[in-house]
Structure formats: C-alpha cells, structure tokens
Biopython code that builds the backbone (N, CA, C, O; Angstrom):
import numpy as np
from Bio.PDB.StructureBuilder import StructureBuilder

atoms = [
    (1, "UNK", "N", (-0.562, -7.198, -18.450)),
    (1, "UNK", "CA", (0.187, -7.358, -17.212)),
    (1, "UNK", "C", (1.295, -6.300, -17.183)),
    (1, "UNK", "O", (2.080, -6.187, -18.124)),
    (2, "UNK", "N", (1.345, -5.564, -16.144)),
    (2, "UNK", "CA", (2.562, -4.908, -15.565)),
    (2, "UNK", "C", (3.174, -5.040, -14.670)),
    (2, "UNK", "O", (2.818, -5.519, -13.593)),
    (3, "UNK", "N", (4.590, -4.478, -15.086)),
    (3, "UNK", "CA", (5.516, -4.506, -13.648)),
    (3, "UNK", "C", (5.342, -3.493, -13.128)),
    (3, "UNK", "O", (5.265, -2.323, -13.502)),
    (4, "UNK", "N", (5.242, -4.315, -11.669)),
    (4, "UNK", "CA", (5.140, -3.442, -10.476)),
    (4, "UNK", "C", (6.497, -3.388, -10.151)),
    (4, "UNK", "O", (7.150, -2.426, -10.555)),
    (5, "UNK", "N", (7.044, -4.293, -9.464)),
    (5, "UNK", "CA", (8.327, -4.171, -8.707)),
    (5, "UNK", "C", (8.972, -5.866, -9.492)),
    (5, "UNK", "O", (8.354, -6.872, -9.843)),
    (6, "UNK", "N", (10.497, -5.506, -9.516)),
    (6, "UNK", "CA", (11.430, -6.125, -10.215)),
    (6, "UNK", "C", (11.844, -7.060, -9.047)),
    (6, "UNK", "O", (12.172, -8.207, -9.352)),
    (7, "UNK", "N", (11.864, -6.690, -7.739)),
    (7, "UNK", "CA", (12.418, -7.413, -6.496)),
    (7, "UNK", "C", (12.027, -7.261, -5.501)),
    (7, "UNK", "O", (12.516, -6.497, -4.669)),
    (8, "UNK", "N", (11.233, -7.824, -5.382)),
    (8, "UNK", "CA", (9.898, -7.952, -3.895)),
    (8, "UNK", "C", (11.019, -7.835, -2.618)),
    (8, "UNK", "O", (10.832, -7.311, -1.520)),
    (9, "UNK", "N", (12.003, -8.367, -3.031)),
    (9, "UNK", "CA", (12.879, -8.566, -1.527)),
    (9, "UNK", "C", (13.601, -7.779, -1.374)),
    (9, "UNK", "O", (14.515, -8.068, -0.601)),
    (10, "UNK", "N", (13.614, -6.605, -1.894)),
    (10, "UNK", "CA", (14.418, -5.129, -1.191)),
    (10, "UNK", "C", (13.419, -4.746, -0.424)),
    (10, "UNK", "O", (13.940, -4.093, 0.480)),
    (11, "UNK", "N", (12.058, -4.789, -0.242)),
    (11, "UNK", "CA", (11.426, -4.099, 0.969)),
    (11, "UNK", "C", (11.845, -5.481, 2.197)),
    (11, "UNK", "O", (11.783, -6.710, 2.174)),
    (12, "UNK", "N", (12.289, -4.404, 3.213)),
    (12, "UNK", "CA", (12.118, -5.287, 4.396)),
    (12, "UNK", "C", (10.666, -5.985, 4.944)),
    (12, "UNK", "O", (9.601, -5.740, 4.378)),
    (13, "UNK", "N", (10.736, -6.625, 5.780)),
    (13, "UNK", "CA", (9.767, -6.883, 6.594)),
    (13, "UNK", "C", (9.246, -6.603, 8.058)),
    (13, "UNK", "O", (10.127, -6.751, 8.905)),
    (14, "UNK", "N", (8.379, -6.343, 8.397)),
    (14, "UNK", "CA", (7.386, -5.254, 7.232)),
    (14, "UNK", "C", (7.971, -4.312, 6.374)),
    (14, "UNK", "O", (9.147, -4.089, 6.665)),
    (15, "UNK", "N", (7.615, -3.795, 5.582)),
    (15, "UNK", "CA", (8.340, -3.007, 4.769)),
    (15, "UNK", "C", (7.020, -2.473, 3.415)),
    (15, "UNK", "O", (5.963, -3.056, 3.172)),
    (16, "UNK", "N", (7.405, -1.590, 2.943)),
    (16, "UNK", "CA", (6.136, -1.219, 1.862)),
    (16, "UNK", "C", (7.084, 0.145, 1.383)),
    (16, "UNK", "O", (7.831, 0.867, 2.044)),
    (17, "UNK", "N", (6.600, 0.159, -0.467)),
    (17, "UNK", "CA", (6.913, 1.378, -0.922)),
    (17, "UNK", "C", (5.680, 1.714, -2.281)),
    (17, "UNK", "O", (5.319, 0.856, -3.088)),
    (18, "UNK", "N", (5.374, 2.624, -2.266)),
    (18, "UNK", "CA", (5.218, 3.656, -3.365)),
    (18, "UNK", "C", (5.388, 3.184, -4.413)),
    (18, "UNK", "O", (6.477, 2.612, -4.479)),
    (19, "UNK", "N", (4.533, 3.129, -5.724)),
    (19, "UNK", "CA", (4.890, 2.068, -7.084)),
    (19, "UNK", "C", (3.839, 3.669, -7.751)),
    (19, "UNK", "O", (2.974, 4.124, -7.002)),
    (20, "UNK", "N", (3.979, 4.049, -8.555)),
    (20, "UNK", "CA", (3.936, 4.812, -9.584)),
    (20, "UNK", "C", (4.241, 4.382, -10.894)),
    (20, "UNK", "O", (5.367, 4.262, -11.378)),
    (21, "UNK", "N", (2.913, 4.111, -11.548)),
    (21, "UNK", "CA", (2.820, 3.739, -13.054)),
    (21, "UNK", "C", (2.099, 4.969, -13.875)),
    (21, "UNK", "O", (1.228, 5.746, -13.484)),
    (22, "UNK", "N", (2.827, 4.869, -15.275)),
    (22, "UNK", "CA", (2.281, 6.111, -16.089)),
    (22, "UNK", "C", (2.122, 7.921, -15.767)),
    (22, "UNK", "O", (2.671, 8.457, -14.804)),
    (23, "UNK", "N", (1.601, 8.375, -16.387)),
    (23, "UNK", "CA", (1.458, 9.869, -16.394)),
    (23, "UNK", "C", (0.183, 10.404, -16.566)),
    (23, "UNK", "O", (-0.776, 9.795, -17.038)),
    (24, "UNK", "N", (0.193, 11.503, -16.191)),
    (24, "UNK", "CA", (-1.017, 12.565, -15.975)),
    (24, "UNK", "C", (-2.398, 12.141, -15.936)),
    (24, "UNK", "O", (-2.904, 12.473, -14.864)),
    (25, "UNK", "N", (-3.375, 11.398, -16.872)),
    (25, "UNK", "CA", (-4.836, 10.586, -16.263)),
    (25, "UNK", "C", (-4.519, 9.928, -16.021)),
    (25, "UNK", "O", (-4.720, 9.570, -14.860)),
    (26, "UNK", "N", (-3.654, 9.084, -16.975)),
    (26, "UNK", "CA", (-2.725, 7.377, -16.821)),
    (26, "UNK", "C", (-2.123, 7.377, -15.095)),
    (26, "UNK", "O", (-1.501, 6.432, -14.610)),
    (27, "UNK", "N", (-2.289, 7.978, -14.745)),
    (27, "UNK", "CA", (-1.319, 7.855, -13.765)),
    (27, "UNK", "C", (-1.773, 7.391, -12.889)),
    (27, "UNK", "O", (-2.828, 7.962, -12.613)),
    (28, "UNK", "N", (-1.374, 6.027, -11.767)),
    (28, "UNK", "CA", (-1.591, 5.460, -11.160)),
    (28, "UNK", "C", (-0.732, 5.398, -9.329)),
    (28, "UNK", "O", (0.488, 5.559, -9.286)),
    (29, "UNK", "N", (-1.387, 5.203, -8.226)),
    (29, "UNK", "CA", (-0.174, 5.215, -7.456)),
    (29, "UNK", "C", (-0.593, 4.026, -6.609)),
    (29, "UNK", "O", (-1.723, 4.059, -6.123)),
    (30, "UNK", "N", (0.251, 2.897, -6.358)),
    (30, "UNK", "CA", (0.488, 1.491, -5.768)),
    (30, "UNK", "C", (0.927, 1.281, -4.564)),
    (30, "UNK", "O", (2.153, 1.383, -4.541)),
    (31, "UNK", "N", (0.538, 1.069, -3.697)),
    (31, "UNK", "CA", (1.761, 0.387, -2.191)),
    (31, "UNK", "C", (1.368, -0.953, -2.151)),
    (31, "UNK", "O", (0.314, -1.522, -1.866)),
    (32, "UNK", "N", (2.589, -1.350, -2.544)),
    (32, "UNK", "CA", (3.331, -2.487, -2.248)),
    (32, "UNK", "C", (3.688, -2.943, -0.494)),
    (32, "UNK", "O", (4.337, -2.192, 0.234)),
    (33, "UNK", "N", (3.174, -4.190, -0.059)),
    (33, "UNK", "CA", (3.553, -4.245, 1.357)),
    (33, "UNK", "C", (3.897, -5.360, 1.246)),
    (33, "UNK", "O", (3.440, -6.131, 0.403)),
    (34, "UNK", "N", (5.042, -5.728, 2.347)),
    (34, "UNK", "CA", (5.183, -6.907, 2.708)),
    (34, "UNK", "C", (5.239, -7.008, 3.844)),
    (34, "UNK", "O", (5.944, -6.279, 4.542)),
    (35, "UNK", "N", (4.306, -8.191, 4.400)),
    (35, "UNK", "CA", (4.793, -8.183, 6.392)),
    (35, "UNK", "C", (4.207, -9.740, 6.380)),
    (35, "UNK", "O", (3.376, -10.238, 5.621)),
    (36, "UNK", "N", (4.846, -10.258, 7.354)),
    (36, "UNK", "CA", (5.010, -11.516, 7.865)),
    (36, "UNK", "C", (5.283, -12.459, 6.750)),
    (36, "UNK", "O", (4.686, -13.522, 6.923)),
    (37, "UNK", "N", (6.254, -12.401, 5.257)),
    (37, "UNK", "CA", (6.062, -12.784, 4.670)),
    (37, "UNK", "C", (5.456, -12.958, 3.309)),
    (37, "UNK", "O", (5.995, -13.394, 2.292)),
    (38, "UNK", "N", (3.937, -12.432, 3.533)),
    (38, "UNK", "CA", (2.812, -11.761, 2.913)),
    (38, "UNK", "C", (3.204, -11.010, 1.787)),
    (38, "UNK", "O", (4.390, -10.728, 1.959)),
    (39, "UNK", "N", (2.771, -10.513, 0.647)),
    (39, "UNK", "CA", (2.562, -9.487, -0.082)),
    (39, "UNK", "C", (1.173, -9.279, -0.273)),
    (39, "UNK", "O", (0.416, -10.235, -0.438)),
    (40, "UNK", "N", (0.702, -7.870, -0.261)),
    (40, "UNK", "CA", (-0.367, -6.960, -0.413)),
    (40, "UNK", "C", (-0.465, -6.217, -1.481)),
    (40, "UNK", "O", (0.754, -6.123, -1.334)),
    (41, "UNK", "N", (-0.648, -5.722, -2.221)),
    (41, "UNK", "CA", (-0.857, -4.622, -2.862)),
    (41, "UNK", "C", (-2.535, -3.803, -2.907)),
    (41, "UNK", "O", (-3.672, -4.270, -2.838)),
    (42, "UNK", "N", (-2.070, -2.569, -3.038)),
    (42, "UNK", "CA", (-3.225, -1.728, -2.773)),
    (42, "UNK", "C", (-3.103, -0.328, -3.513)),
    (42, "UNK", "O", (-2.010, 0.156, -3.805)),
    (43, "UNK", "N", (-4.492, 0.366, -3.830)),
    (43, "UNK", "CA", (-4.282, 1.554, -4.448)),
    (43, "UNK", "C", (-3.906, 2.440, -3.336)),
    (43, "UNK", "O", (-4.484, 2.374, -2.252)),
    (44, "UNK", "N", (-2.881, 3.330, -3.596)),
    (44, "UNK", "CA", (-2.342, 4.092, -2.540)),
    (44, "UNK", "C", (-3.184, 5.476, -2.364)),
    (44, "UNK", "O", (-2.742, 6.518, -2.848)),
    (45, "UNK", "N", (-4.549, 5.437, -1.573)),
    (45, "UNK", "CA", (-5.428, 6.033, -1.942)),
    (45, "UNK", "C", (-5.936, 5.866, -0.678)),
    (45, "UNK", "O", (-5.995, 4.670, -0.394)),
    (46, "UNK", "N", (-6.513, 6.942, 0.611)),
    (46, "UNK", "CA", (-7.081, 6.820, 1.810)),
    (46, "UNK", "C", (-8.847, 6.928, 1.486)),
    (46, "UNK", "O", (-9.471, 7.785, 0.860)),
    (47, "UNK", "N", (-9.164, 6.093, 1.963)),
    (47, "UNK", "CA", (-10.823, 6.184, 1.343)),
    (47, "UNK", "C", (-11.347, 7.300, 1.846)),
    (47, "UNK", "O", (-12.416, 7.748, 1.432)),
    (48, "UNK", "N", (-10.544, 7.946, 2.931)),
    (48, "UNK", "CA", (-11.482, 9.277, 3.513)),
    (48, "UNK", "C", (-11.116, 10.341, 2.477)),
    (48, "UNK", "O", (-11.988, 11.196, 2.632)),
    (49, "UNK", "N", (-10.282, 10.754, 1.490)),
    (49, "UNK", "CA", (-10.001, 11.544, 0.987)),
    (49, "UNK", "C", (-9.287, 11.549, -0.090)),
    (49, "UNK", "O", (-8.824, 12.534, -0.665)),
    (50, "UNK", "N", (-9.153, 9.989, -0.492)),
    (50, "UNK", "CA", (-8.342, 9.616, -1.910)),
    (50, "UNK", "C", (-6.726, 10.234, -1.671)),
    (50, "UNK", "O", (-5.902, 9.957, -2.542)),
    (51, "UNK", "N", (-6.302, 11.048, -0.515)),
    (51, "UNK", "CA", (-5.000, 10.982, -0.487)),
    (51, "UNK", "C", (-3.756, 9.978, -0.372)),
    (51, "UNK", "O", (-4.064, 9.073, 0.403)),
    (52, "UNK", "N", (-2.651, 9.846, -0.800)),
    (52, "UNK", "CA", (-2.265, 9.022, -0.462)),
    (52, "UNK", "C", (-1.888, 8.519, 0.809)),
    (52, "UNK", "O", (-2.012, 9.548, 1.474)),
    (53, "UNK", "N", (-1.421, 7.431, 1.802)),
    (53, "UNK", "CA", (-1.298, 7.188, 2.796)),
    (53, "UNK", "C", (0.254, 7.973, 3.541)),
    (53, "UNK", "O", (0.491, 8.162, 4.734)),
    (54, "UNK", "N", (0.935, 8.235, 2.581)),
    (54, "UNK", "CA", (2.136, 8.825, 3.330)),
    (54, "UNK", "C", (2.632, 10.375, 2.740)),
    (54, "UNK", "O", (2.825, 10.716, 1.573)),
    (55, "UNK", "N", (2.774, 11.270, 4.167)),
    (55, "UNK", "CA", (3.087, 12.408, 3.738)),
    (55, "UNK", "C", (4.532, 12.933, 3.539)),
    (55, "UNK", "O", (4.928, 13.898, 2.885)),
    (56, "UNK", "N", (5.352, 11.832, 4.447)),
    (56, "UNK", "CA", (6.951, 11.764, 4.348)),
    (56, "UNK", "C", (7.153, 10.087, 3.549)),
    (56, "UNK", "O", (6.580, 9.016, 3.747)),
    (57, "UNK", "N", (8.010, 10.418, 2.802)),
    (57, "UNK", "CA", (8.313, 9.476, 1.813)),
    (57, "UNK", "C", (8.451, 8.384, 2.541)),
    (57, "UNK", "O", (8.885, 8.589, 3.674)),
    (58, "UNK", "N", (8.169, 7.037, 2.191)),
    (58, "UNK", "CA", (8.269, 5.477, 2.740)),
    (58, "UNK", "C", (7.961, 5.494, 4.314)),
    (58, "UNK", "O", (8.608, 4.822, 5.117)),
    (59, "UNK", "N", (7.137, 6.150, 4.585)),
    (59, "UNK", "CA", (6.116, 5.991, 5.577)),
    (59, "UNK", "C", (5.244, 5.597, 5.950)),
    (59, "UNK", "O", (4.765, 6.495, 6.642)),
    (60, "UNK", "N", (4.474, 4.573, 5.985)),
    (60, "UNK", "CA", (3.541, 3.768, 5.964)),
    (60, "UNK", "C", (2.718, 3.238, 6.936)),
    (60, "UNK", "O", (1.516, 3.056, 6.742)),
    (61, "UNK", "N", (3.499, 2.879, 8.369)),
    (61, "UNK", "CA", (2.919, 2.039, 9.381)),
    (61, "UNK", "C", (2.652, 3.188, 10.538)),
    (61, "UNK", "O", (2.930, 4.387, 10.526)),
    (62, "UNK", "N", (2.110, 2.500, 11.383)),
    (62, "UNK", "CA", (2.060, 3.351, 12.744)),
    (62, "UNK", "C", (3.451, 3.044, 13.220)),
    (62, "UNK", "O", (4.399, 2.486, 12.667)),
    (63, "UNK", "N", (3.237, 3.742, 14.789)),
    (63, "UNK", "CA", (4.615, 3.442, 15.473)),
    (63, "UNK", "C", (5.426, 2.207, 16.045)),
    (63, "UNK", "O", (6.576, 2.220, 16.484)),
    (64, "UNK", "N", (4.318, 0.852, 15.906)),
    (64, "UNK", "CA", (4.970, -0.310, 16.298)),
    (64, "UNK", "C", (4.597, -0.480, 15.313)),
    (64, "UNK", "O", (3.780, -1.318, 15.695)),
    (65, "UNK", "N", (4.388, -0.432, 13.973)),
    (65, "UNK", "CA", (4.322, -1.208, 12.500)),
    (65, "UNK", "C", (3.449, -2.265, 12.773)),
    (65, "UNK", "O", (3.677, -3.406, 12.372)),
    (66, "UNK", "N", (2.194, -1.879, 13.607)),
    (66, "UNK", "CA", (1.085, -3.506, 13.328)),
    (66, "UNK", "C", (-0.133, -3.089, 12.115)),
    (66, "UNK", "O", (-0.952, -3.839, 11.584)),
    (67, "UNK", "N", (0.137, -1.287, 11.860)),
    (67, "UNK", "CA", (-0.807, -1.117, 11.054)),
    (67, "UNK", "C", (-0.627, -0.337, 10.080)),
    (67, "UNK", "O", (-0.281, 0.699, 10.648)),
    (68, "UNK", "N", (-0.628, -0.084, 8.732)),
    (68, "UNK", "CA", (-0.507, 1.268, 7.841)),
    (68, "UNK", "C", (-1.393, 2.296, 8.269)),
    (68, "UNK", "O", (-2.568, 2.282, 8.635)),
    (69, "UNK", "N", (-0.247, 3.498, 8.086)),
    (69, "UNK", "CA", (-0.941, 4.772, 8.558)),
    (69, "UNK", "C", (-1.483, 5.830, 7.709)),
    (69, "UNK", "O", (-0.611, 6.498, 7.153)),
    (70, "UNK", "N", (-2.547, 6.119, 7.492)),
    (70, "UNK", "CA", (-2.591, 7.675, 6.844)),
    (70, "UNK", "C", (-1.932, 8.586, 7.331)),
    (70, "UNK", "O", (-2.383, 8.885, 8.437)),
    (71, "UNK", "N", (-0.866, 9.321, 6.968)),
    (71, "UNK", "CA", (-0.781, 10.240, 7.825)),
    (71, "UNK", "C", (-1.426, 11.692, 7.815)),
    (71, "UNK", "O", (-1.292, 12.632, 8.598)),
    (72, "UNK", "N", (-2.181, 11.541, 6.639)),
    (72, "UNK", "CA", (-2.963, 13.015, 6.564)),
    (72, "UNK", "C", (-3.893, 13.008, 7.969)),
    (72, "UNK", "O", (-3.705, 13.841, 8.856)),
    (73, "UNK", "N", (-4.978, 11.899, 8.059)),
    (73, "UNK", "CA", (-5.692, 12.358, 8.905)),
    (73, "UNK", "C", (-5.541, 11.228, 10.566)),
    (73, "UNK", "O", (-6.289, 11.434, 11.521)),
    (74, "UNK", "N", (-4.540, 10.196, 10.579)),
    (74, "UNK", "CA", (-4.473, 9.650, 11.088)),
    (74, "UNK", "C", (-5.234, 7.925, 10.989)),
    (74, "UNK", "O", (-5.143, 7.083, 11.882)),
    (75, "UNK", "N", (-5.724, 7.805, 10.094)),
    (75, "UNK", "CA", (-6.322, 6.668, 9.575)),
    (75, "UNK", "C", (-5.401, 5.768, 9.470)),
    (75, "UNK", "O", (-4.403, 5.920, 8.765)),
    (76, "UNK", "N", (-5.761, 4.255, 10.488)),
    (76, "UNK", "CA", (-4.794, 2.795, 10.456)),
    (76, "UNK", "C", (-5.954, 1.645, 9.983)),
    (76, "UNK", "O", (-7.059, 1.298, 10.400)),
    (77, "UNK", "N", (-5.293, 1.361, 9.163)),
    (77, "UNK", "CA", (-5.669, 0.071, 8.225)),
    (77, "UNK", "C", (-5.194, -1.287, 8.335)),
    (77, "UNK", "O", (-4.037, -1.376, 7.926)),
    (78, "UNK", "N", (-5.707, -2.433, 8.765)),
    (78, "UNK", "CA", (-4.839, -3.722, 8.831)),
    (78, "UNK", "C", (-4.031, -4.278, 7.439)),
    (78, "UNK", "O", (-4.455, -4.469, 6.299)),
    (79, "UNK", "N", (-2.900, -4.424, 7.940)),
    (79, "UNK", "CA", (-1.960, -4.912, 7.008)),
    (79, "UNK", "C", (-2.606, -5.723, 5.753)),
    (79, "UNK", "O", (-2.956, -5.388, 4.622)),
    (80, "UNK", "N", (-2.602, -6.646, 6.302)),
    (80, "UNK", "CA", (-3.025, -7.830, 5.518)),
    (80, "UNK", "C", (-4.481, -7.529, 4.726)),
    (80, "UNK", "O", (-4.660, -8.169, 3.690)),
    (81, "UNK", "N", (-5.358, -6.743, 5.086)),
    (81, "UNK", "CA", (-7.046, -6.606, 4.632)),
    (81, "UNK", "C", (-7.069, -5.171, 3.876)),
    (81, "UNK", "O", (-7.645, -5.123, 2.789)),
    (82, "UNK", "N", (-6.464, -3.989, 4.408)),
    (82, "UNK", "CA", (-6.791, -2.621, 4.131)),
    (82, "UNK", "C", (-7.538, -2.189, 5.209)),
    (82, "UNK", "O", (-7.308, -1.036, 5.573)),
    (83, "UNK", "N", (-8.691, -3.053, 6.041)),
    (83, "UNK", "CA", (-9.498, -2.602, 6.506)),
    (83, "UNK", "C", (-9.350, -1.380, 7.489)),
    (83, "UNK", "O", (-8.993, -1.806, 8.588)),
    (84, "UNK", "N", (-9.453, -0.426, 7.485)),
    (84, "UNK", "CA", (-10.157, 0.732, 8.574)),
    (84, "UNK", "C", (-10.321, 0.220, 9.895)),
    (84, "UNK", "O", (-11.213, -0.549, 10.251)),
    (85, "UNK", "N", (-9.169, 0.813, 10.784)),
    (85, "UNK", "CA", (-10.198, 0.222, 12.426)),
    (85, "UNK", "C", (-10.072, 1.599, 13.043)),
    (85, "UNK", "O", (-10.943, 1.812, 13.887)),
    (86, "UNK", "N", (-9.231, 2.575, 12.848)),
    (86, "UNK", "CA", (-9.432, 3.920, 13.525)),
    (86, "UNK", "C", (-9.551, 5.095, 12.167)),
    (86, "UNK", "O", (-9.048, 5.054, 11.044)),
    (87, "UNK", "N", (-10.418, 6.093, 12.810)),
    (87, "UNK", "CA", (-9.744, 7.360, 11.629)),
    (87, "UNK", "C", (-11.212, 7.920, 11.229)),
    (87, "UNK", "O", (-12.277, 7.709, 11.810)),
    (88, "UNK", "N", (-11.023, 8.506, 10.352)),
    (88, "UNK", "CA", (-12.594, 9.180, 9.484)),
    (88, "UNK", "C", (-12.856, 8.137, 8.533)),
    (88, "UNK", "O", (-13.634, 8.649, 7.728)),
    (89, "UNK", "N", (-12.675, 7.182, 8.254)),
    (89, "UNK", "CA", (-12.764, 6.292, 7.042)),
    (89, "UNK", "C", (-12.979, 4.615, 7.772)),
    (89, "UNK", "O", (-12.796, 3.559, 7.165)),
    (90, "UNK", "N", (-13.448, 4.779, 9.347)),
    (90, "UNK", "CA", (-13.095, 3.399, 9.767)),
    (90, "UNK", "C", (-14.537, 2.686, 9.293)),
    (90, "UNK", "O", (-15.659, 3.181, 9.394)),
    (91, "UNK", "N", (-14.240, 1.618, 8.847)),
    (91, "UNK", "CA", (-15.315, 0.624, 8.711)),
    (91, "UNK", "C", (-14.916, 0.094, 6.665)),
    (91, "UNK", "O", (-15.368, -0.801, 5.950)),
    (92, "UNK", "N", (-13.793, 1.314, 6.403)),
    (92, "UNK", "CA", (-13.559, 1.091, 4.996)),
    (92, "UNK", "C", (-12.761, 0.154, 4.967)),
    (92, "UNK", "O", (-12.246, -0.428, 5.921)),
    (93, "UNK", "N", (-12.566, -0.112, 3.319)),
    (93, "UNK", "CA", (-10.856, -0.612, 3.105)),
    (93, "UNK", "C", (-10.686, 0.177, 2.135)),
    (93, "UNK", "O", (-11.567, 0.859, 1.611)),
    (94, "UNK", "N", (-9.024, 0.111, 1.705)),
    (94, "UNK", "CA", (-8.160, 0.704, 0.834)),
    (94, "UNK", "C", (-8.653, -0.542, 0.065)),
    (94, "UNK", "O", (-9.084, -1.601, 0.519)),
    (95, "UNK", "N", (-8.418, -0.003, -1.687)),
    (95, "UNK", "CA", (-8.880, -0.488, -2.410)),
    (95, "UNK", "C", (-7.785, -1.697, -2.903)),
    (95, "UNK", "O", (-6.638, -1.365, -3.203)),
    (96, "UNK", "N", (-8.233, -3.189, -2.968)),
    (96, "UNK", "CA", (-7.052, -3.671, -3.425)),
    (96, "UNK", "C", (-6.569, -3.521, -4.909)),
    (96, "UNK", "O", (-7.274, -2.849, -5.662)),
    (97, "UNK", "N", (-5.431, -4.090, -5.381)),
    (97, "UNK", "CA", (-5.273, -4.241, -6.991)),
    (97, "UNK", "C", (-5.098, -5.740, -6.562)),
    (97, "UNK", "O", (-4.913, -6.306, -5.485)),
    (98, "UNK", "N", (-5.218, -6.088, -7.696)),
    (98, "UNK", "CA", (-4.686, -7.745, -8.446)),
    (98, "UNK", "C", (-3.265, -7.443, -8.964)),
    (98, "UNK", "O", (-2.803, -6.532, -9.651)),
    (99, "UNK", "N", (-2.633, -8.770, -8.262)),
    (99, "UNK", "CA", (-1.247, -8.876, -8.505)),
    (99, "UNK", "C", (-1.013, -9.885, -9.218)),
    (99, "UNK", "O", (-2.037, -10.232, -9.807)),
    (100, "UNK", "N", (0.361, -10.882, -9.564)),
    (100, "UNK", "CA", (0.951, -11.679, -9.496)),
    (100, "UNK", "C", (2.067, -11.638, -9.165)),
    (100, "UNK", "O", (2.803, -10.756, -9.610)),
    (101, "UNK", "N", (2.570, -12.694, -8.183)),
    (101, "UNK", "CA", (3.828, -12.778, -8.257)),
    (101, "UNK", "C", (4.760, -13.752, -8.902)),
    (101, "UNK", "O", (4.456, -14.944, -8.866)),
    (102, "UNK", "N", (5.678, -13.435, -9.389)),
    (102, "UNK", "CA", (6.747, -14.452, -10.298)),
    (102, "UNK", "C", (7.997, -14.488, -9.998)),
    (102, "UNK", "O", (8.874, -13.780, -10.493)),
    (103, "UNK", "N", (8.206, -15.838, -8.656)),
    (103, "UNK", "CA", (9.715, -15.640, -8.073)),
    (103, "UNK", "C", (9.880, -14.248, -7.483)),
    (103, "UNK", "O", (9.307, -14.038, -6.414)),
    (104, "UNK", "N", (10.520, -13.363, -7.984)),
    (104, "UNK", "CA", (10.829, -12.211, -7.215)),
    (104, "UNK", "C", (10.087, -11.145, -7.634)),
    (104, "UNK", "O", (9.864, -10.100, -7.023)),
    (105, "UNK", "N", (9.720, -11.483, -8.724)),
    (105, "UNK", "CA", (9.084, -10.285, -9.703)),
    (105, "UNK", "C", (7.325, -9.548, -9.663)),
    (105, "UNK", "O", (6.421, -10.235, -10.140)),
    (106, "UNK", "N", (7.081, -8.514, -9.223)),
    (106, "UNK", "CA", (5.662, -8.692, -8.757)),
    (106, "UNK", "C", (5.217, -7.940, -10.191)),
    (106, "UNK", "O", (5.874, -7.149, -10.866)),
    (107, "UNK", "N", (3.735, -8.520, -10.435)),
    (107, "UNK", "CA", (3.042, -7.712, -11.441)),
    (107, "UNK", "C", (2.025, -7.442, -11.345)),
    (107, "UNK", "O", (1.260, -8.315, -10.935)),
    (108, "UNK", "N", (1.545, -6.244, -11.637)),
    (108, "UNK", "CA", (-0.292, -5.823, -11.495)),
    (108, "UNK", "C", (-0.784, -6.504, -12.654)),
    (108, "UNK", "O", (-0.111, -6.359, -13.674)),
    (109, "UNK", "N", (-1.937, -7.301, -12.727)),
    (109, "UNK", "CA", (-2.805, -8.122, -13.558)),
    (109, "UNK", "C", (-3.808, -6.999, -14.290)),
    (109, "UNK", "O", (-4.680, -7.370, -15.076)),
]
sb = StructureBuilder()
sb.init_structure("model")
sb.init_model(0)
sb.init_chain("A")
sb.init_seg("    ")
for serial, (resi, resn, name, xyz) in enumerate(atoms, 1):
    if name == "N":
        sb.init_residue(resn, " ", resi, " ")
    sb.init_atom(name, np.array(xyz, "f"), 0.0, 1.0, " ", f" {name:<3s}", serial, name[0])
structure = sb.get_structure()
C-alpha cells in the first residue's frame, strides 16, 4: 500500500491534482479527483496517446467542470467512470487504479 495523498480535502470540489510516485521506470503518474463528494483515482494517462490529461498544471476539467479534459487533443471523459464521450479516444476509459481511503488519507492498493 501507498500514499497517494495525505489530505483528500485540500482539493476542492470538483477539484483533482497530479500524484507522482517514484522515478525513471518506477515512475508512475495519478489524478486524484474529487467531485460531488466522490473520489476517483485514475492513471493520468489519455488512452489516445498515453499523454497525460493536463498541459497547464492542475488543469483537468472542461469549461463548466462536468468533464475532465485532455488538453492535448481535446478528449472529455466522465468524472465519475473515465469514460470517453468526445475526442480520438471516445468509446475508451482512462485506466482506473485501486485506492483506499482512510479518514482523510488516500492510498493506492
């Protein structure tokens, strides 16, 4: 088990950030989301191109925040699923991880 995030409740709602574990193969990259409550986690990885979803730091949603955005190619994903409904990648999902959460404390399983 690892820590992901120490305090789920510094992201707002909606809200999502960037989790980076380990180095060079080891190296892993995480988004963390929270919206309506909810926590998500997901490999921060666009299925059309394995890029990550944000090209400006803590960027994540579209413009009314109902969906995460790729911003490389424009690809929106439902919050809650990952799933693909617009983009080069629609019909995908972003890959989930396994979490736990503990009180405030989130961990990848």
């Amino acid at each position: 088990m690892t820590l992901l995030l120490a305090d789920i409740y510094i992201l707002d709602d909606p809200g999502a950030v960037s989790v980076i574990i380990g180095e060079g193969t080891n190296r892993h990259d995480y988004l963390v989301v929270r919206f309506e409550g909810e926590i998500s986690v997901f490999e921060n990885a666009c299925p059309h191109q394995g890029t990550p979803l944000e090209t400006l730091a803590g960027k994540f949603f579209n413009r009314d925040q109902t969906q995460l955005l790729c911003s490389t190619h424009g690809a929106e994903f439902e919050i809650e699923t990952g799933f693909c409904t617009i983009g080069p990648c629609k019909g995908e999902k972003l890959r989930a991880a396994p979490f736990r959460l503990e009180g405030a404390t989130l961990y990848l399983n």
